[in-house]
N, C-alpha and C positions, 0 to 999 in steps of 0.2 A: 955373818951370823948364822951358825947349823941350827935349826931348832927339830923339837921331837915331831915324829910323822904320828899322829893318831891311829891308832891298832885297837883292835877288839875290846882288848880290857880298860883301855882309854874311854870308852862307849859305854861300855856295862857302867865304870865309876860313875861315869855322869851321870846317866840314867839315874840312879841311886838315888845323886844329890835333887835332880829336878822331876823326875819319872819319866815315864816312856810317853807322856801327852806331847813334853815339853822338849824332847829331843829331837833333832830331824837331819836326815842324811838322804833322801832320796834325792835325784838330781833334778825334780823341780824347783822344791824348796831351798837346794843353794846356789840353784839359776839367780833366783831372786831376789837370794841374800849377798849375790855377788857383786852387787853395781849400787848404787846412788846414786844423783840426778846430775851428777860430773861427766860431760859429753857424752862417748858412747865407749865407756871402760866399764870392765869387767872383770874380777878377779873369785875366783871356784874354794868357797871352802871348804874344809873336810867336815865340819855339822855344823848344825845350829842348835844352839840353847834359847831356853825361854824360861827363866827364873821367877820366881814369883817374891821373892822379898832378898834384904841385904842379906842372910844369913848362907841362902844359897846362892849368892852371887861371892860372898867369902870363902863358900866351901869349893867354891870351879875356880875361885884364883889359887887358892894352895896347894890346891892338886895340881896344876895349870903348871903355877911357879917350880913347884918340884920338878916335874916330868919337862917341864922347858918345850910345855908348846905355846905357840901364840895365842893372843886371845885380842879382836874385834871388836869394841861394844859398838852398838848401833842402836838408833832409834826407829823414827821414820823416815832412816836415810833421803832427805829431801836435800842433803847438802851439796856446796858446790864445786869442793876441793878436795871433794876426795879423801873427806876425813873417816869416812865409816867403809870405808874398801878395804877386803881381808888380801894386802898384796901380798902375805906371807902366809895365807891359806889357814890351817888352825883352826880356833875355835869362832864363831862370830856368837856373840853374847847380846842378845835384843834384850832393850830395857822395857819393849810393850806392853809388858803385863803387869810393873809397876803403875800404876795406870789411876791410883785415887789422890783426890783432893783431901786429905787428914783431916784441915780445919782453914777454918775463915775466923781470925780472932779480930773481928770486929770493935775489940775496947781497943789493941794495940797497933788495932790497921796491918797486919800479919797472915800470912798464912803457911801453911806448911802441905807440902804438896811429894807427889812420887816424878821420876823422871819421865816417864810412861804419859805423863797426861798431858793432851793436844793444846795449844796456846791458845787458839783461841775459844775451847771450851774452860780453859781457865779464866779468858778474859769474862767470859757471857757470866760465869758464878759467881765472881766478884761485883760484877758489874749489877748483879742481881741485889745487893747489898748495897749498892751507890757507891764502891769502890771501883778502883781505877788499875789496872797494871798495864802500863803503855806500850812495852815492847812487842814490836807489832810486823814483824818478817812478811814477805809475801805471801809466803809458805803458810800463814799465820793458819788455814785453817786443816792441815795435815801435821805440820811439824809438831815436835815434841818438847818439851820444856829442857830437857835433860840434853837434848841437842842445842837448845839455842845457849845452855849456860857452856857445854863444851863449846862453841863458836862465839861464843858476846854477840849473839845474834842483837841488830837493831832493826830496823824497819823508817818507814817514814817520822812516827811520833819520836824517834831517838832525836829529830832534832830540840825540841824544845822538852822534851823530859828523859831523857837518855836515855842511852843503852841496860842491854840484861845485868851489866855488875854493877849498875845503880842502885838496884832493886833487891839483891843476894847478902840476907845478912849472914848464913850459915847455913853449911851442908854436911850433910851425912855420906861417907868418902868412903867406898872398900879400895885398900891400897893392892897396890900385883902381889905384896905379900898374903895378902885375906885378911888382914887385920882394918878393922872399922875402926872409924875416927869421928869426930866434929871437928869441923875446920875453925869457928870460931863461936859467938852468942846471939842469941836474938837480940839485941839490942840496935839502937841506933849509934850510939859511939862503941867504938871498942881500942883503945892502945897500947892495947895487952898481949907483947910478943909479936912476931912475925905474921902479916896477913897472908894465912895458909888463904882463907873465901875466897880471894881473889885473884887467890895465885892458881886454884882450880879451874876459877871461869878464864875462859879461852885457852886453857891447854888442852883442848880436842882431844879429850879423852887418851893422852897418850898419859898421865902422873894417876889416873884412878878412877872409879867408877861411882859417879853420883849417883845416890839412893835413896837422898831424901833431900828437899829443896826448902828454906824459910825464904819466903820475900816481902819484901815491905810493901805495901801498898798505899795509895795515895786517893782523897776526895775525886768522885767521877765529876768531869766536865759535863753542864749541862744542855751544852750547846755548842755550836758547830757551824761553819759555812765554807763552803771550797768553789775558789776560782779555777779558773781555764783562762791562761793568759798566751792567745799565739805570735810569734816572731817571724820575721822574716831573714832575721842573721839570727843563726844562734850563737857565736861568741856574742851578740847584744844580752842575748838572755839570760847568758850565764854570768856576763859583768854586771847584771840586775839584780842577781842574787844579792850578793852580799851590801849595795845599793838600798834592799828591803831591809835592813839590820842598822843599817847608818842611821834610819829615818827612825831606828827607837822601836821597832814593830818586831816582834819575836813570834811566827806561827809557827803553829803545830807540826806543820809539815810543808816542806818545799820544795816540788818534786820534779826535774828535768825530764823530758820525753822528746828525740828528735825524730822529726816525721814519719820516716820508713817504721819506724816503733810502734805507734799509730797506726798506722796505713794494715801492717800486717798484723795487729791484735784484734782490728776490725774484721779483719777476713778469718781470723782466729776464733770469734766471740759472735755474740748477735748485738754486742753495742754498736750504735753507728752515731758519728759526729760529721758537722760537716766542717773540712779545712780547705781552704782557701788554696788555689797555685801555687804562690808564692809562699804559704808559710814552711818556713822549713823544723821548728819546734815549740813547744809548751811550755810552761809552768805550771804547774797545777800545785794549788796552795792551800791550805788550808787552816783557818783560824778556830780558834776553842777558846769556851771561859762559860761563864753564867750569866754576863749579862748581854745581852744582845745588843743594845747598841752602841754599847762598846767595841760589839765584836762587826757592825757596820763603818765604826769610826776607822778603826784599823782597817777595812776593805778599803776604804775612801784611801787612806797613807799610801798603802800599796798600791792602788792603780795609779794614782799621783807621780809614784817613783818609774813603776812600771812603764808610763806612756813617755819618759825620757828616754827611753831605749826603742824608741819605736817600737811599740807595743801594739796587736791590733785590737779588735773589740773584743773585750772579756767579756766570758760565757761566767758568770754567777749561779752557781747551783745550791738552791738555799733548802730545795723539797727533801727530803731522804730518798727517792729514787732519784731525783737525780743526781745525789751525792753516790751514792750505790753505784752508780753504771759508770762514775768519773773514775772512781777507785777500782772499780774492778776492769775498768779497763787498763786502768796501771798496774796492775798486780797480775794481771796478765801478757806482761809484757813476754817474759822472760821463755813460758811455754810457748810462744806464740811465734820466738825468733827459735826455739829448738825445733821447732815444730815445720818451717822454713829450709833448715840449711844445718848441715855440723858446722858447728861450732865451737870457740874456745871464749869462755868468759873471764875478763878481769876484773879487777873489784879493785880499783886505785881509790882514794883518798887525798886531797892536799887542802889546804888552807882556803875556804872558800871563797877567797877575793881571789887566789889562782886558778879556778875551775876554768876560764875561758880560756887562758893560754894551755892547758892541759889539753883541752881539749880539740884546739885548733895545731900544739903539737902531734895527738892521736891519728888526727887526720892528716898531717903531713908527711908522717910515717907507715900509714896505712897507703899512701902514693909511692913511697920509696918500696917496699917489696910488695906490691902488686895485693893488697887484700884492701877488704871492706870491709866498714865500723858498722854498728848500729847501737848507738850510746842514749844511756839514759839514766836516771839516779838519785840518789839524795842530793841534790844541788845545797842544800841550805846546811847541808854538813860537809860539803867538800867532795864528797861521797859518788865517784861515776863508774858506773859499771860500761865495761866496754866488752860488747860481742861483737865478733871479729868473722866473718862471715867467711866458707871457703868459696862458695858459689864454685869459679871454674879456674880456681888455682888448683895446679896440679901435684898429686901430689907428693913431688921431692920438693917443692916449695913450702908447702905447708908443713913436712915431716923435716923440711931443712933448715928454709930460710926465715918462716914465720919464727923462730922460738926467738932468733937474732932482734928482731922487730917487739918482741914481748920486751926482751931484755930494755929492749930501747926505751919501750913505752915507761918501764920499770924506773928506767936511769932519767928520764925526765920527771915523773913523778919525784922522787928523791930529791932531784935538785929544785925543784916549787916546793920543797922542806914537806913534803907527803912519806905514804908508806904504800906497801902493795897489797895490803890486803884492811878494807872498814871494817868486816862483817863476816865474808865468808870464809877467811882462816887460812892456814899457809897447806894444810892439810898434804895429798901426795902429789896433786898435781903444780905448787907454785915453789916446791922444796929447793928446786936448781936457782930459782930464784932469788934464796935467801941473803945471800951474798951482797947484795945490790944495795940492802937498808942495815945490814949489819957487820960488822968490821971482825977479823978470827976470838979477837978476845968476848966478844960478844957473844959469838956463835959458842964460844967453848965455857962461857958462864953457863949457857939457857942448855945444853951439853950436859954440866956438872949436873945441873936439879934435875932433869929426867935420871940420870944416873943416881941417885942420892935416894929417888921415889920407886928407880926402874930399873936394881943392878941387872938385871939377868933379858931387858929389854923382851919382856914378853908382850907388853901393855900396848894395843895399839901400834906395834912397829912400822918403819920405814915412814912415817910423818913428820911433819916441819921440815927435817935437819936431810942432811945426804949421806 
């Protein structure tokens, strides 16, 4: 694919549409518009825009689509596949100054929100209200709303109240042409025509640029408790999982952590816990609801289930500091192993009664070409992110043999009836991989609708597909 190189009068236009605050070409600012938090890649665009509403985000795609230059939307690049990397240089289009909350319609539990605004300052204004919006990413307090609906970002809470397209009843769309749309109605039913909402959330911004978000919201939980449960095998901990669901008990959150995880978020963080020699991983759990001893009764099921697995003493964390430093030591994981080592992260998914054989295949493959795991995840959704450590693999191994060993990870997954990406998207870095969960006619459907949204492939290019 040729596309247009950006020249002078390509500059001036824009300027035009956004002005000269919101333009930037100097080469610090697209140092730093060039990477997102996907290893250590970097791709150099020719400027950056910073639009302030959909009307100038319509006016830079028709100019865009005629002249056939690329065009990047980006949030707060916190993603992990590489979906907001300009690998075809162009325009990169930041949605950050989209950035209010519209309304809280408190009679319909609604709100309507820009893509611009941070999750978890969304979470706190709803929450101000005694509403609830669950999806809850690590990232929860950087990332952007308008990135989590390009990814179907979920987090810990997507086990028991789902994921971002749970939550999406209708968006506000500029397509690569510039033509604005609504995808579908505020309501809660709709089966009226093709579901465009949801055909938006999790296309990584490659079918059009979100501009304005409706989400449903839901009664805030008014209570809370989180275990720490340690193992001395973690395939025990992971056949536990799904063990906690047999027994009837649905928490909020059910989160896998193996030790090195741990070990180097400590040395990351000022949290400090103590673990035993022999434990080699976690559980950290968490229950929600309004009445409290309901939510003691369900502690009780769980540890019950949990000590069948050789389970050792569980740490109960009932104060809000010390549910704070449980969480934030998990949500730290992620900086803490980048922060370590390069690395390559996968984000597999399968059936959560197979997470242990997945995982004890991870590691049998992580023997066969010579690397190291460091796994941890949503256990209670299937959900295991695997960093893949290079430590002192050399690197024609890593640039040769590791992809061979990804593919592997990929094709085991598939056959435990999983996919290769829960959460963080196929984006540019797992594209080679697509092949693995999708057969040619598939690939040349999901082909056809970018083409159908994207003749002229300006939108996002070189994602998902190869």
């Amino acid at each position: 694919m040729s596309y247009h190189k950006i020249n002078l009068d390509d500059l001036n236009f824009l300027t035009k549409i956004v002005g000269s605050d919101n333009i930037f070409s100097s080469e610090e600012v697209l140092q730093e518009y060039s990477h997102d938090e996907t290893e250590d890649l970097s791709f150099i665009p020719e400027t950056v825009v910073k639009p302030t509403d959909s009307i100038q985000i319509s006016e830079i795609m028709k100019y865009c689509n005629m002249k056939n230059i690329p065009v990047t939307p980006c949030g707060a690049r916190t993603g992990l596949s590489g979906g907001s990397l300009p690998v075809m240089s162009g325009v990169v289009l930041s949605t950050e100054k989209l950035n209010s909350i519209l309304e809280i319609d408190e009679r319909n539990l609604q709100s309507t929100v820009e893509p611009g605004v941070i999750n978890e300052v969304f979470q706190n204004a709803v929450k101000k209200k005694g509403l609830f919006y669950p999806p809850d990413p690590a990232s929860k307090g950087s990332c952007m709303l308008g990135g989590n609906i390009a990814e179907n970002a979920g987090g810990p809470k997507a086990l028991k109240y789902g994921v971002t397209k749970d939550y999406v009843l209708n968006l506000e769309v500029v397509l690569p042409s510039g033509e604005i749309i609504w995808t579908g109605a505020n309501v809660l039913k709709n089966a009226t025509g093709y579901n465009l909402t949801q055909l938006f959330v999790g296309s990584e911004g490659t079918l059009g640029i979100v501009t304005k978000i409706v989400f449903r919201l839901i009664p805030l939980p008014t209570k809370d408790i989180s275990l720490l449960a340690p193992f001395n095998c973690s395939e025990k901990a992971c056949e536990a999982v799904s063990a906690v669901f047999r027994q009837g008990v649905t928490p909020s959150a059910l989160e896998f952590i193996e030790r090195d995880a741990i070990l180097w978020t400590m040395k990351y963080t000022d949290i400090k816990i103590h673990i035993d020699d022999k434990t080699q991983s976690h559980l950290l759990i968490e229950v929600d609801g309004d009445d409290i001893d309901k939510l003691y009764k369900d502690c009780e099921k769980i540890a019950d289930v949990l000590q069948k697995f050789n389970c050792g003493e569980i740490l109960i964390a009932d104060s809000n500091s010390a549910k704070e430093n449980l969480w934030k030591l998990r949500r730290s994981v992620s900086e803490a192993v980048k922060s370590n080592s390069i690395y390559k992260e996968e984000d597999t998914v399968v059936p959560r009664a197979e997470l242990a054989r997945l995982l004890k295949g991870v590691k049998q493959i992580g023997v066969k070409y010579g690397f190291r795991s460091i796994c941890y995840g949503h256990a209670g959704d299937g959900n295991l992110h695997i960093n893949i450590i290079k430590g002192d693999m050399s690197d024609e191994n890593w640039n040769n043999e590791l992809p061979k060993g990804i593919r592997e990870i990929f094709e085991l997954t598939k056959y435990l009836g999983g996919t290769i990406s829960g959460e963080h998207g196929i984006g540019y870095v797992q594209k080679e991989y697509i092949d693995v969960v999708f057969s040619k006619k598939e690939i040349e459907l999901q082909k056809g609708v970018k083409k159908l949204f994207d003749p002229k492939y300006i939108l996002n290019p070189g994602k998902i597909f190869k």
